[in-house]
GUBA-410483 format. One line per field, with one value per residue (C-alpha): residue in one letter; x, y, z. Coordinates in nm, 2 decimals. Layout:
// GUBA-410483
residu: a  ... .
xx: X  ... .
yy: Y  ... .
zz: Z  ... .
This chain:
// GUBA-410483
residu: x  x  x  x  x  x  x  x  x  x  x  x  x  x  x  x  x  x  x  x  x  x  x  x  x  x  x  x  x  x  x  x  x  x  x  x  x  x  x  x  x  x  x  x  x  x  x  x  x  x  x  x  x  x  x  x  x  x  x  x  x  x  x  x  x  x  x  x  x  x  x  x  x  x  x  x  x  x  x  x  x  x  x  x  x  x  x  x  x  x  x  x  x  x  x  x  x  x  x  x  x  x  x  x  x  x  x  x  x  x  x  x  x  x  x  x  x  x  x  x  x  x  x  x  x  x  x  x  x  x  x  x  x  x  x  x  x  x  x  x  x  x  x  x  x  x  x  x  x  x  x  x  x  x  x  x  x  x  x  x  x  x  x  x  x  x  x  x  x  x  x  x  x  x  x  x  x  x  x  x  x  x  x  x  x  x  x  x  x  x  x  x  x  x  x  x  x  x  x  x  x  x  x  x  x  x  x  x  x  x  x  x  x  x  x  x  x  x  x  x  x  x  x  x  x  x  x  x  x  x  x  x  x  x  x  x  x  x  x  x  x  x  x  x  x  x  x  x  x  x  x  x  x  x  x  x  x  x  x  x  x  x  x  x  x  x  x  x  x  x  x  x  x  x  x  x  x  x  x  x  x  x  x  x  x  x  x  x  x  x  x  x  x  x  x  x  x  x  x  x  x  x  x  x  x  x  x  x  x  x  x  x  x  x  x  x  x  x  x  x  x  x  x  x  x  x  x  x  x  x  x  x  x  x  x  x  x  x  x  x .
xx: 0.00  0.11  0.03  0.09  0.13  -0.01  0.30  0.48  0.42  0.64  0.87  0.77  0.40  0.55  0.71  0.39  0.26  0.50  0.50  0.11  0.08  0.43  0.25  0.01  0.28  0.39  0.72  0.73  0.97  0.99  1.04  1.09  1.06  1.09  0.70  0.56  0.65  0.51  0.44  0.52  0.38  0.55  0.32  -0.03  -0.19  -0.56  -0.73  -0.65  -0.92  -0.78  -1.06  -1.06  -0.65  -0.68  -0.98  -0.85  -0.52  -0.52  -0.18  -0.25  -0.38  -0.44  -0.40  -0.32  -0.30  -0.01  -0.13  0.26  0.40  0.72  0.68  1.00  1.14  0.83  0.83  0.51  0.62  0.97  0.91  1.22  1.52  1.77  2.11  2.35  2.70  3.03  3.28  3.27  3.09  2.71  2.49  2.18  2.03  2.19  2.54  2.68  2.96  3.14  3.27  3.52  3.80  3.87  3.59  3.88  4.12  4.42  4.76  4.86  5.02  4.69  4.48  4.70  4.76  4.43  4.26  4.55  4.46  4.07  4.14  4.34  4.03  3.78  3.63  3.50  3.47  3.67  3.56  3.68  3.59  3.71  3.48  3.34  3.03  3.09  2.89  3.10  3.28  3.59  3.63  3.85  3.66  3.84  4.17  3.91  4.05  4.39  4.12  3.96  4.36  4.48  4.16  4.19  4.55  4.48  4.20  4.49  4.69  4.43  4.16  3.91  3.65  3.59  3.29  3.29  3.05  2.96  2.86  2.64  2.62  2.92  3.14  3.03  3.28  3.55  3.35  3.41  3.67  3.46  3.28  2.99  2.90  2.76  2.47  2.53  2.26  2.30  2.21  1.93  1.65  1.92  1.71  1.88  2.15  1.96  1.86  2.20  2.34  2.03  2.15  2.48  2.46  2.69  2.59  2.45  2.46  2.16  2.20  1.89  1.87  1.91  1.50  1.37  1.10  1.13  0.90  1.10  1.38  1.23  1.09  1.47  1.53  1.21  1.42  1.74  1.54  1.30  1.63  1.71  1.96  1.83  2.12  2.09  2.18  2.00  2.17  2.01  2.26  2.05  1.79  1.79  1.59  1.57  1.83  2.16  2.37  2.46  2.51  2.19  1.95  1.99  1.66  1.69  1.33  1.40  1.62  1.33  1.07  1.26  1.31  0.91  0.88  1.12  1.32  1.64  1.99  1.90  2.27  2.39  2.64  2.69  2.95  2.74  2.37  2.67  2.94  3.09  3.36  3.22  2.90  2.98  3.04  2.71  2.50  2.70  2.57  2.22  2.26  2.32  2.04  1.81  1.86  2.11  2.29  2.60  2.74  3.02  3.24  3.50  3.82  4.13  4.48  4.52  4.19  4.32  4.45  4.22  4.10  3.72  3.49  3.77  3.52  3.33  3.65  3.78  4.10  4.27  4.29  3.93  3.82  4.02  3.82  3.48  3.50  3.61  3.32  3.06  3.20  3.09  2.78  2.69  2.84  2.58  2.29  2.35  2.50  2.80  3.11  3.20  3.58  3.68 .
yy: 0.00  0.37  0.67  0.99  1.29  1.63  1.92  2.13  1.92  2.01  1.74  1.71  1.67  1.36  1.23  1.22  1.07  0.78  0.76  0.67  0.41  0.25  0.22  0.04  -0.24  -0.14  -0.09  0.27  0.38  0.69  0.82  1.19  1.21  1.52  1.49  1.30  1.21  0.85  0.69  0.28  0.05  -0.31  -0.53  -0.71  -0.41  -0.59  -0.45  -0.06  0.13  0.30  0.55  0.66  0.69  0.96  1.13  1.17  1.33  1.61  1.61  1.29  1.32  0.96  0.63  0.28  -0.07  -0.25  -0.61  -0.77  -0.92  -0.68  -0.31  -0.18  -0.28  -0.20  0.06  0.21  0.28  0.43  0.54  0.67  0.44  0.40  0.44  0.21  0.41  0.18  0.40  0.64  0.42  0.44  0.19  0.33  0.61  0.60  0.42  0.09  -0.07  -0.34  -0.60  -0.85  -1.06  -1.44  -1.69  -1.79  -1.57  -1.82  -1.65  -1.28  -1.29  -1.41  -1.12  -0.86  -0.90  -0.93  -0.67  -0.43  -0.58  -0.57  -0.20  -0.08  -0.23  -0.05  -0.25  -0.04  -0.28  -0.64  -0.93  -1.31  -1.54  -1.60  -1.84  -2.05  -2.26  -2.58  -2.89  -3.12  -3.13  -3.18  -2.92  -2.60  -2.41  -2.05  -1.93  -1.79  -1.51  -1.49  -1.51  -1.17  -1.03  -1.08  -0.91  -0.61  -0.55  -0.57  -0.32  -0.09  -0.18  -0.07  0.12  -0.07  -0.16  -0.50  -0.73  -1.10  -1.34  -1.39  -1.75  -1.74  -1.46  -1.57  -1.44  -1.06  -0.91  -1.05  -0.81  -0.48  -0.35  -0.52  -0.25  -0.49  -0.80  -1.07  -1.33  -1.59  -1.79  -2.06  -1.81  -1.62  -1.77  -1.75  -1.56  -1.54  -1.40  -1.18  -1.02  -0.98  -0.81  -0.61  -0.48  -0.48  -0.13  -0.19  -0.28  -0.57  -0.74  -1.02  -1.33  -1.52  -1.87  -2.13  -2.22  -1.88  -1.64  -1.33  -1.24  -1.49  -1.25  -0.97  -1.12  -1.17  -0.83  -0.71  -0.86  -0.68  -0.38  -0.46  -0.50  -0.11  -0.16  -0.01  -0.04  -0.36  -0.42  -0.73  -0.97  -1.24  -1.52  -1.74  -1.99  -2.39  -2.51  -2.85  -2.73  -2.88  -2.75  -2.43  -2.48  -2.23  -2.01  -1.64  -1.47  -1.18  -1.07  -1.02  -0.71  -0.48  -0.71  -0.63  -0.29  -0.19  -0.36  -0.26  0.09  -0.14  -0.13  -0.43  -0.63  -0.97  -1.28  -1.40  -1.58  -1.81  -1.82  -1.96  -2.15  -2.14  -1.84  -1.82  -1.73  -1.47  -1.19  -1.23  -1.24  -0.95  -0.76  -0.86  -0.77  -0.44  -0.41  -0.53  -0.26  -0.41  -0.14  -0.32  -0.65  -0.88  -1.08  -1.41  -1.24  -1.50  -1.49  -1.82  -1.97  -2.32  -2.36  -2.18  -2.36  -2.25  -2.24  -2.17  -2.30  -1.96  -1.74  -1.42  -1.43  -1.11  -1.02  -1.15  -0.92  -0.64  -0.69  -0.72  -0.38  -0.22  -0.34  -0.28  0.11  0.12  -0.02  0.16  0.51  0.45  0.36  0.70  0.54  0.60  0.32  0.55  0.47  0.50 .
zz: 0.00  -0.06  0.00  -0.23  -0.02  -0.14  -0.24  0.01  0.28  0.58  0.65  1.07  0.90  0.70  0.99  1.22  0.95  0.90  1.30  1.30  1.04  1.21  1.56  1.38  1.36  0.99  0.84  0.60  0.37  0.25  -0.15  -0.20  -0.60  -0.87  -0.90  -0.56  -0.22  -0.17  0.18  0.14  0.40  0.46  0.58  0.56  0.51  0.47  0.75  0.65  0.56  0.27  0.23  0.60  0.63  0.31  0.42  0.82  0.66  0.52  0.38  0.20  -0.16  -0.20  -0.18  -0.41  -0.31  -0.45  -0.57  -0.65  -0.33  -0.38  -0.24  -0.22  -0.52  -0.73  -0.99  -0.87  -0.52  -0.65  -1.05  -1.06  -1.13  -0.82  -0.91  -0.71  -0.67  -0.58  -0.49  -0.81  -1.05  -1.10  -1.21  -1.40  -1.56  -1.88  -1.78  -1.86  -1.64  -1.74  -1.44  -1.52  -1.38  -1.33  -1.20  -0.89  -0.75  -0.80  -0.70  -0.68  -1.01  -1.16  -1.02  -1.05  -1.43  -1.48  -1.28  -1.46  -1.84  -1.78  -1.65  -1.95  -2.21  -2.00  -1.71  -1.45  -1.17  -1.06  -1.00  -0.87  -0.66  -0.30  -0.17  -0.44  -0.43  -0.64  -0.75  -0.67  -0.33  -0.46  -0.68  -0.65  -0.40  -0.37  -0.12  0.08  0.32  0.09  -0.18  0.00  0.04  -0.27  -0.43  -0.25  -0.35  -0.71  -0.60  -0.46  -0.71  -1.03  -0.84  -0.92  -0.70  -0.60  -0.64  -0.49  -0.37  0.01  0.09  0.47  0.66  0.86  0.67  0.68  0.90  0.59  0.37  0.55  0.28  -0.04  -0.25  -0.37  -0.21  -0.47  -0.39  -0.62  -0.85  -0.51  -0.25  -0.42  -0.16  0.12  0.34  0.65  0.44  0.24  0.55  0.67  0.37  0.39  0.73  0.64  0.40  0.13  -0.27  -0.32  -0.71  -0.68  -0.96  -1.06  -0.94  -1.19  -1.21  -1.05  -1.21  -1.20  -0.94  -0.69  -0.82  -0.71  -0.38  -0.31  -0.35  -0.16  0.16  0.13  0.07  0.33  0.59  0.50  0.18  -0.09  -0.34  -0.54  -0.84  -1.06  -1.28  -1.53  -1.56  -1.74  -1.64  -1.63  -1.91  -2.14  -2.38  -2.37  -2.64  -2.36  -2.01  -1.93  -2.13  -2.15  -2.05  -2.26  -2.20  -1.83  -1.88  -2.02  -1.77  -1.46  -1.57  -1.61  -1.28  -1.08  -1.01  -1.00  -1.23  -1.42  -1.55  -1.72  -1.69  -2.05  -1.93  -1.69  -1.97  -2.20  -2.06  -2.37  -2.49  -2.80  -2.76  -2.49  -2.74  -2.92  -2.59  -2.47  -2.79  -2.74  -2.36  -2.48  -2.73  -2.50  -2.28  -1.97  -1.74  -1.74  -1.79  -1.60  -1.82  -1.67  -1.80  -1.73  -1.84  -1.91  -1.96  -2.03  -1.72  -1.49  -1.19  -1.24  -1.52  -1.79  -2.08  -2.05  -1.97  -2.23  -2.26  -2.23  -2.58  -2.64  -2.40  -2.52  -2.87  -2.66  -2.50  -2.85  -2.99  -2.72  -2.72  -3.08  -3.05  -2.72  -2.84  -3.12  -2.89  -2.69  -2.37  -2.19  -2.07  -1.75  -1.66  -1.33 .
């Protein structure tokens, strides 16, 4: 449920205002836009009598019920988009951000020429993996804390920021110095953890489980928003479906989908819908056409001996030619790589 709030309403009004429907055992948010300020209630809100809250306050010009389960990440609470910021990079409203680095941090000398090759093509942001969720146990499963280390020295070494996946909400206090924390495909319905990095205040980039819609998406969202963190970023990496030539299917219809219903930076992992190297140029392209803020790309130096997912990794130079041709296409398209 919302409310719309009349113009020129004095901020202690709006504040008595949130107070009463709280004490009613309801959680508010607040959205001051260009146009409207908008009351959102959290909560069963069944037993309000809409009618009577607008006509018993005067600074209220009126009211909506919100039929999706999601509130705070719906675009008719907040029709403006949000624009996630990670330490000088924004995502949304008109730019594109490019993350990219290795699927496993592996040594320093791994990371390091990475993060500075992926920087000089035009990456905006780093990635790699730390802690690694894996299918089988036996698997290469991350250098963990040196994972975290070595990271944030090729962050100090570049200036990139850093984005890497949290497993349980144990591991917070590891994160402190991590400029996006990343809920992998896994962890989407992770709900302890969910609200934890909700709580927690730092940007959040939120993958699509392998057989999720996209309203179970969203519902993910809803709790990190819900726990007070409003800056989340989405990202479609494909869905589990009956084909088996690819090792997922690229929803490509969920980037304009989650963008008319939610106020959320909407981006995509070609490199997980595929699995394959080949086909993560064309997807990338299509990303773009379809409207994506950003993508993130597994860059490697040495894809044929990388420890994780080296099938679906750019080499270097590969990536290099990506990012030339995905400044021509988006130059032409009126949208802007931002470099940090």
């Amino acid at each position: 449920m919302i409310f719309v709030l009349k113009p020129g309403v004095p901020q202690e009004k709006i504040i008595q205002f949130q107070q009463m429907i709280e004490s009613w055992g309801f959680k508010t948010f607040l959205n001051t836009g260009t146009e409207h300020t908008v009351v959102c209630l959290i909560g069963n809100t069944a037993a309000i009598d809409l009618d009577a809250v607008v006509q018993n306050n005067y600074i209220v010009e009126y009211g909506k019920r919100v039929t999706e389960p999601y509130k705070a990440v719906n675009r008719t609470i907040h029709p403006e988009d949000t624009l996630v910021k990670v330490n000088g990079v924004t995502f949304g409203e008109g730019m594109f951000q490019v993350i990219a680095g290795p699927c496993s941090v592996e040594s320093e000398e791994q990371i390091i020429e990475v993060a500075r090759s992926v920087k000089a093509s035009g990456a905006t942001l780093l990635r790699g993996g730390a802690f690694k969720p894996r299918t089988s146990p036996y698997a290469f499963m991350g250098l963990h804390e040196d994972g975290l280390r070595l990271l944030l020295k090729a962050k100090k070494e570049t200036g990139l920021p850093v984005v890497t996946e949290i497993m349980n909400q144990t591991q917070l206090s590891l994160f402190e110095e991590i400029d996006v924390i990343q809920i992998g495909a896994r962890n989407m319905q992770n709900f302890d953890l969910l609200r934890a990095v909700g709580r927690f205040n730092k940007p959040v980039l939120l993958k699509r489980g392998l057989a999720n819609t996209l309203e179970e998406l969203l519902m993910s969202a809803e709790y990190i928003l819900s726990a007070g963190n409003s800056q989340v970023i989405l990202c479609e990496r494909g869905i589990r479906t009956f084909e088996t030539a690819t090792r997922n299917t690229l929803d490509l219809s969920a980037i304009p989908l989650l963008k008319q219903k939610s106020h959320l930076p909407v981006i995509v992992d070609p490199s997980h819908a595929a699995g394959l190297r080949n086909l993560v140029t064309p997807l990338a392209r299509a990303a773009v056409a379809a409207g994506a803020d950003g993508l993130m790309i597994e860059t490697h130096n040495d894809p044929s001996r990388a420890l994780c997912d080296g099938a679906q990794s750019l080499d270097l130079e590969q990536f290099s030619n990506l990012m030339a041709d995905l400044k021509r296409r988006i130059a032409f398209e009126g949208k802007k790589i931002i470099y940090h």
